[in-house]
C-alpha positions as CSV (number, residue, x, y, z in Angstrom):
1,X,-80.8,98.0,-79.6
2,X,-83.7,99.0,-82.3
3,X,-84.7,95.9,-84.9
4,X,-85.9,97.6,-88.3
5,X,-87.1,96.5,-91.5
6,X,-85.5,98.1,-94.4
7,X,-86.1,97.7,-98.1
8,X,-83.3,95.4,-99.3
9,X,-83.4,97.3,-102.9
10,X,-83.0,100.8,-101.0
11,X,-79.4,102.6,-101.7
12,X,-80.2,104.0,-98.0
13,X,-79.8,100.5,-96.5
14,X,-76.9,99.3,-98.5
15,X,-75.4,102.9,-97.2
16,X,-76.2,101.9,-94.1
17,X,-75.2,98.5,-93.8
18,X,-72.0,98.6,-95.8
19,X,-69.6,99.8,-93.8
20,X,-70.2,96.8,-91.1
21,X,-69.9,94.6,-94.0
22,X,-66.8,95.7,-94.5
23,X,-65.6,95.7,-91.3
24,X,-66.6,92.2,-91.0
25,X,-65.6,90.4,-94.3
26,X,-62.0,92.5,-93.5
27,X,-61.6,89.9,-89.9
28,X,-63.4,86.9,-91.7
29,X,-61.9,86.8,-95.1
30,X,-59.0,89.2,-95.0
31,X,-57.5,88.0,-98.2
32,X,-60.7,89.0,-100.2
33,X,-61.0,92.8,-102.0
34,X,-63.1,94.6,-100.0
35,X,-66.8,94.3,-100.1
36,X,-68.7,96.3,-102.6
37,X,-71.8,98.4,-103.0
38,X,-72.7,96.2,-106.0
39,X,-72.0,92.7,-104.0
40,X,-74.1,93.7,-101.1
41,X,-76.9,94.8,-103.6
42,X,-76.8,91.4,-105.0
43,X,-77.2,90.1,-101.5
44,X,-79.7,92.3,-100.3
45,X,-81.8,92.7,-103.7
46,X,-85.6,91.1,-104.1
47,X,-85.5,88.0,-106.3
48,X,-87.5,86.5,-108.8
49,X,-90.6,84.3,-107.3
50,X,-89.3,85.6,-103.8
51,X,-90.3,88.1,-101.0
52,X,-86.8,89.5,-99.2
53,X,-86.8,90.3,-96.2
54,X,-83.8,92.3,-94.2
55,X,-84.2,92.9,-90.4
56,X,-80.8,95.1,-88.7
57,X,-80.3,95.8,-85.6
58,X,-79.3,99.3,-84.6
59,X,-77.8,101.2,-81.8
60,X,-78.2,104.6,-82.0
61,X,-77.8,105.5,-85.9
62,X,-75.0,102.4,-86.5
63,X,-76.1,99.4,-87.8
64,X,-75.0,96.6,-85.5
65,X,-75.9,93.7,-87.6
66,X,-78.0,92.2,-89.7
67,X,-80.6,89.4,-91.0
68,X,-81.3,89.1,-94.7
69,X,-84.1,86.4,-95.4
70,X,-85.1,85.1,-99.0
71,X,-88.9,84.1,-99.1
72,X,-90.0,81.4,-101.8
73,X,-93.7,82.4,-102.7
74,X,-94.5,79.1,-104.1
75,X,-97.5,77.9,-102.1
76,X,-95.7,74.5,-100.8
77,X,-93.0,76.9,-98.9
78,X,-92.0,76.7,-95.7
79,X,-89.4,78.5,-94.7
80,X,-86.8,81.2,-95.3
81,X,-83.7,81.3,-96.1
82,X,-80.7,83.6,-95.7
83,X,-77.5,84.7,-93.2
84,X,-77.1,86.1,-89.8
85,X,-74.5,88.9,-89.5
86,X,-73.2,90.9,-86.4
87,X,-70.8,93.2,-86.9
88,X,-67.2,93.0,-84.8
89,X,-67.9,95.8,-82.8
90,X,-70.9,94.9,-81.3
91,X,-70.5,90.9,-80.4
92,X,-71.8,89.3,-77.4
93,X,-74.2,92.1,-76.7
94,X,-77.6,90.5,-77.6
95,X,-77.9,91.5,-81.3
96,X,-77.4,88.4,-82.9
97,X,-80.5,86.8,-80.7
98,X,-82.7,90.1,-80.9
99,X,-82.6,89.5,-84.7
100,X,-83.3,86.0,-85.0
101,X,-86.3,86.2,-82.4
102,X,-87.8,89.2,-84.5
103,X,-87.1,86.8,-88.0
104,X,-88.7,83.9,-86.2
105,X,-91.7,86.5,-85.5
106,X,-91.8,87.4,-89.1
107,X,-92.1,84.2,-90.5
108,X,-94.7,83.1,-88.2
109,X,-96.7,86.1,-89.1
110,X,-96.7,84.2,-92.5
111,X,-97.5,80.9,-91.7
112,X,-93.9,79.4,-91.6
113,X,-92.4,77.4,-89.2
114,X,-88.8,76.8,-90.1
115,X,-86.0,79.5,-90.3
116,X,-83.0,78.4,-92.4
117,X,-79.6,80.9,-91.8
118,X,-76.2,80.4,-93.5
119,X,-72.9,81.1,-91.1
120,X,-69.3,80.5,-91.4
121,X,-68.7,76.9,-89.7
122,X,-66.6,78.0,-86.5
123,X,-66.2,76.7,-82.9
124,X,-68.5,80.2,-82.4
125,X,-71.1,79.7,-84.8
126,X,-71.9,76.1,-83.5
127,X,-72.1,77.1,-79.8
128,X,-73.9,79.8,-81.0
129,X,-76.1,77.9,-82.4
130,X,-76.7,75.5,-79.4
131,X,-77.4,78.6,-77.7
132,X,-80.6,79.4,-79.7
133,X,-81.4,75.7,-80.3
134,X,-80.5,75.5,-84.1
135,X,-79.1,72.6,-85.4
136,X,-77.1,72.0,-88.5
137,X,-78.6,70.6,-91.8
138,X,-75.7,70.9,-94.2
139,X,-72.3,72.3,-94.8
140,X,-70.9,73.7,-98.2
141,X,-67.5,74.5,-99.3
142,X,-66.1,77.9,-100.3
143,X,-63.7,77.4,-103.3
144,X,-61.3,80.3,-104.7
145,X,-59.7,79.9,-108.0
146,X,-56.3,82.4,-108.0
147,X,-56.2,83.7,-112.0
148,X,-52.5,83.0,-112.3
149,X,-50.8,82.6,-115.4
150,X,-50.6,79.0,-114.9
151,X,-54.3,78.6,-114.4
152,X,-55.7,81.0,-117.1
153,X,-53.2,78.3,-119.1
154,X,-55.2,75.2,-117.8
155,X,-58.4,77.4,-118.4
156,X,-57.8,78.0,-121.7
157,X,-56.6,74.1,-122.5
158,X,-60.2,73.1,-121.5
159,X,-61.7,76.2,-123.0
160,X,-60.5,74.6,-126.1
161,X,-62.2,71.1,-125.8
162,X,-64.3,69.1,-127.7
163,X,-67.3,67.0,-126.7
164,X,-68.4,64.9,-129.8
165,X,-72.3,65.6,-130.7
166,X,-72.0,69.3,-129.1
167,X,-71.2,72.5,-129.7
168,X,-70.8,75.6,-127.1
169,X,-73.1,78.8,-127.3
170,X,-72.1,81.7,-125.2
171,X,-73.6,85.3,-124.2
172,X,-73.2,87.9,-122.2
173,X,-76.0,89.3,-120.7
174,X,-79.0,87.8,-122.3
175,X,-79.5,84.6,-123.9
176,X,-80.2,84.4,-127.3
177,X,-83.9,84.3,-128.5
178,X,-83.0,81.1,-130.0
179,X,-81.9,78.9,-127.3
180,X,-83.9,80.8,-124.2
181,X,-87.1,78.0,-124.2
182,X,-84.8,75.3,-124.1
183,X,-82.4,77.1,-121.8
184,X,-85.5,77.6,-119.5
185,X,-86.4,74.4,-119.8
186,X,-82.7,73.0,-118.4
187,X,-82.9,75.9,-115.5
188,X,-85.8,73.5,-114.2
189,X,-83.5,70.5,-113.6
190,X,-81.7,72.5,-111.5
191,X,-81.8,70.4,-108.1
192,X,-79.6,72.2,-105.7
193,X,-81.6,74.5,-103.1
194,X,-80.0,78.2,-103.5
195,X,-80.1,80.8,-100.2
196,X,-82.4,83.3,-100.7
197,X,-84.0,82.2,-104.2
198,X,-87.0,80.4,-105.4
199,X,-87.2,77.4,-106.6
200,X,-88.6,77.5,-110.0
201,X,-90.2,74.5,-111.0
202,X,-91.2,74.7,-114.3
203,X,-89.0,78.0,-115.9
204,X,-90.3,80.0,-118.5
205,X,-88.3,82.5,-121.3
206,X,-90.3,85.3,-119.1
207,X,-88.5,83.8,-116.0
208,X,-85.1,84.0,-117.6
209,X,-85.2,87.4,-118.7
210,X,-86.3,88.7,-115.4
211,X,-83.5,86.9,-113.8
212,X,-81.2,88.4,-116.3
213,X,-82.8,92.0,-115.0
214,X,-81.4,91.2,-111.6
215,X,-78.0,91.1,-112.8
216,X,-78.6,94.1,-114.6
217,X,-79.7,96.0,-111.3
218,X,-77.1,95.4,-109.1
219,X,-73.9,96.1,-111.3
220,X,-73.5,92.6,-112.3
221,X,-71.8,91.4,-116.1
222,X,-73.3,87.6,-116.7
223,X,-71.4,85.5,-118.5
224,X,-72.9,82.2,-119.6
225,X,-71.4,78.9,-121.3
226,X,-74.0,76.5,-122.7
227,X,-73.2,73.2,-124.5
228,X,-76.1,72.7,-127.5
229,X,-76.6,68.8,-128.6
230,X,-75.8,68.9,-132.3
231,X,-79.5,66.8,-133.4
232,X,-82.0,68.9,-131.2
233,X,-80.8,72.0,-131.1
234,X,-81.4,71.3,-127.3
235,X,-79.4,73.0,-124.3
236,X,-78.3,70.5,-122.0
237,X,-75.6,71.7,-120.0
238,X,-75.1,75.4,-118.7
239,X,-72.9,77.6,-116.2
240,X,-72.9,81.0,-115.4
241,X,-70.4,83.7,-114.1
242,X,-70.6,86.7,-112.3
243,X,-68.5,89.8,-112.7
244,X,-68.9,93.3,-111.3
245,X,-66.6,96.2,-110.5
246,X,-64.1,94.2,-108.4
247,X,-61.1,91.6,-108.6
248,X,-63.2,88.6,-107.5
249,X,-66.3,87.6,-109.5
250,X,-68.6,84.6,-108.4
251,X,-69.3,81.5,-109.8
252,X,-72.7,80.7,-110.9
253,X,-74.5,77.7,-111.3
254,X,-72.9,74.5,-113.3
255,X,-75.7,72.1,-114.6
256,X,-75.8,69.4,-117.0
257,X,-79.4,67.1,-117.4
258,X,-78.5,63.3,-116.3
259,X,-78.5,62.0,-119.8
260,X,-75.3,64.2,-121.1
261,X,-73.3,63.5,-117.8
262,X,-70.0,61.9,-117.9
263,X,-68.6,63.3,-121.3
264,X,-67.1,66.5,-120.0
265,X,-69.7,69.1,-120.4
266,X,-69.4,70.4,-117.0
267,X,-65.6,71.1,-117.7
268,X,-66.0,72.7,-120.8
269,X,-68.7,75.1,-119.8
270,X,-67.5,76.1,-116.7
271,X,-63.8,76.5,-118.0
272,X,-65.1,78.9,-120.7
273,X,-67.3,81.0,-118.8
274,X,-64.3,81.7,-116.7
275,X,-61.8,81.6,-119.0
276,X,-63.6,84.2,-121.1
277,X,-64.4,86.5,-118.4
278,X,-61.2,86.3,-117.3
279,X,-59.3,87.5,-120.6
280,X,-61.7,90.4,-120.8
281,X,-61.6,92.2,-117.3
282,X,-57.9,92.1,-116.8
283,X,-58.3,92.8,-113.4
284,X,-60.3,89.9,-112.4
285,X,-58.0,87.8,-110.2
286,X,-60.5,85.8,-108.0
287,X,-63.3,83.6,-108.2
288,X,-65.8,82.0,-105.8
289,X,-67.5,79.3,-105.8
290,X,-69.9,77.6,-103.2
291,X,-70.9,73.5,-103.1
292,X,-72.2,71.1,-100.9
293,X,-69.5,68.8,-99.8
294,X,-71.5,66.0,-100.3
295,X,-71.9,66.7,-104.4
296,X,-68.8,64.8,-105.1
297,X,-69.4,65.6,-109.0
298,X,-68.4,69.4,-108.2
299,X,-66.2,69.1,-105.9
300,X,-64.3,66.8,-108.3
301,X,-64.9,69.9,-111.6
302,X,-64.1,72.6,-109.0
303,X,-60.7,70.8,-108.3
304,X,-59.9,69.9,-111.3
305,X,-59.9,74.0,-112.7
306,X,-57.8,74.7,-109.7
307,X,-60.2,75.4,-107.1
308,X,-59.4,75.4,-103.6
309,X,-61.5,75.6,-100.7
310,X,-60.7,78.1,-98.4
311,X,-63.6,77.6,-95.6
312,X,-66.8,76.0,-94.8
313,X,-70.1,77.5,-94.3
314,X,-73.2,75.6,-92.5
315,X,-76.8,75.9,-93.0
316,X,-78.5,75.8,-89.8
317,X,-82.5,75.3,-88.9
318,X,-84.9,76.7,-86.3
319,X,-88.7,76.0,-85.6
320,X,-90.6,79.4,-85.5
């Protein structure tokens, strides 16, 4: 088998890697619409304050598998981040290690020493990973949310809620002029490490809009539910939803600063993004949404919409 590079924002390698995605998410999560151009895209695409980096193994002219790597460019960085694919038809013939060893040569060739790769949590991903001396560092949840008739109901019941002191903002696309500094400003409290993106410390307006751009690029509608503190004119609580040409959209990010928690902020937001991107692509059907299972707070929201998780995926770490 051949390792190559390829250019992650190239149409020729989501051509080329699609149909093993396919293939694959078909066996692992039959009950999902097939993979799209625009999802892979979105999981191959170049991120804001990030380097990507996507290494497949070939055989012949057929893509056996790949490795997709996001690279934080802050100075402090040390690692990167991403998931390990093989495709079904070409298991237990070496790819999977080929393309680790040649991500692991990668990142030393940058000066870092840890290698971070998501992967379903099975009996063969953990002896897998004992094999190439990984070890497990956390484990998050994948939730689905079934648009039923009886959960658009409880969507819209929460849609329709009230927090004293706040109202709700919403946009599609990009936010408003308005409200982008102090939605920036929120973005930075964000405290939960994302696969593949940057961590942006200190966000800017600029930094919003070019995250916005991504969406854009890849096919992606985002929908976004903000809760606004009456007084300031302050965002302090936030989450986003995905939708592209397909029945299952993803779930964004759900954040509310530490000094608004507890009053239902989380609920509202998240339960109007959803519910509102729900009543205008009729056929949405499915959403996902990922979470540690130690973040008891989302777990809790997640359930409480009608979330259910369907599997667990683990993050796994190896030296360089």
């Amino acid at each position: 088998m051949e390792i190559r590079s390829l250019d992650g924002d190239d149409p020729a390698t989501i051509a080329a890697l699609l149909p093993g995605f396919r293939e694959t998410m078909s066996l692992e999560l039959p009950e999902d619409p097939p993979v799209t151009e625009a999802l892979l895209a979105r999981l191959l695409q170049r991120r804001h304050g990030t380097d990507r980096l996507v290494l497949a193994a070939f055989d012949g002219g057929t893509a056996a598998g790949s490795l997709k790597l996001g690279l934080d460019l802050a100075e402090s960085a040390d690692a990167g981040h991403g998931s390990l694919w093989v495709f079904p038809g070409f298991r237990r013939r070496g790819a999977g290690r080929l393309l680790i060893e040649a991500a692991r040569s990668e990142l030393a060739d940058r000066g870092r020493s840890r290698l971070l790769l998501d992967a379903p949590h099975t009996d063969a991903s953990e002896s897998f990973a004992g094999a190439v001396g990984a070890r497990r560092t956390v484990t998050n949840l994948r939730n689905r949310l079934r648009l039923d008739d009886a959960v658009r109901a409880r969507l819209d019941g929460y849609a329709d809620g009230k927090v004293p002191g706040y109202h709700l903002a919403y946009w599609l696309g990009g936010c408003p002029d308005n409200l982008v500094d102090s939605y920036a400003l929120a973005w930075g409290e964000l405290d939960v490490q994302v696969n593949g993106q940057a961590r942006i410390t200190a966000p800017t307006a600029a930094d919003v809009r070019a995250r916005e751009e991504e969406a854009v690029r890849t096919g992606h509608r985002q929908y976004t539910a903000a809760a606004v503190e009456n007084g300031t004119g302050a965002v302090v609580g936030y989450s986003t939803l995905y939708v592209r040409d397909s029945p299952m959209a993803d779930a964004g990010e759900v954040l509310v600063l530490p000094d608004h928690r507890r009053r239902g902020i989380g609920t509202l937001t998240k339960a109007f993004a959803t519910a509102w991107a729900a009543r205008e692509n009729q056929r949405l059907f499915l959403v996902q949404a990922w979470n540690e299972t130690e973040n008891a707070a989302i777990v809790a929201l997640n359930g409480k919409l009608g979330f259910a998780a369907d599997s667990s995926w683990s993050t796994y770490e190896l030296k360089t």
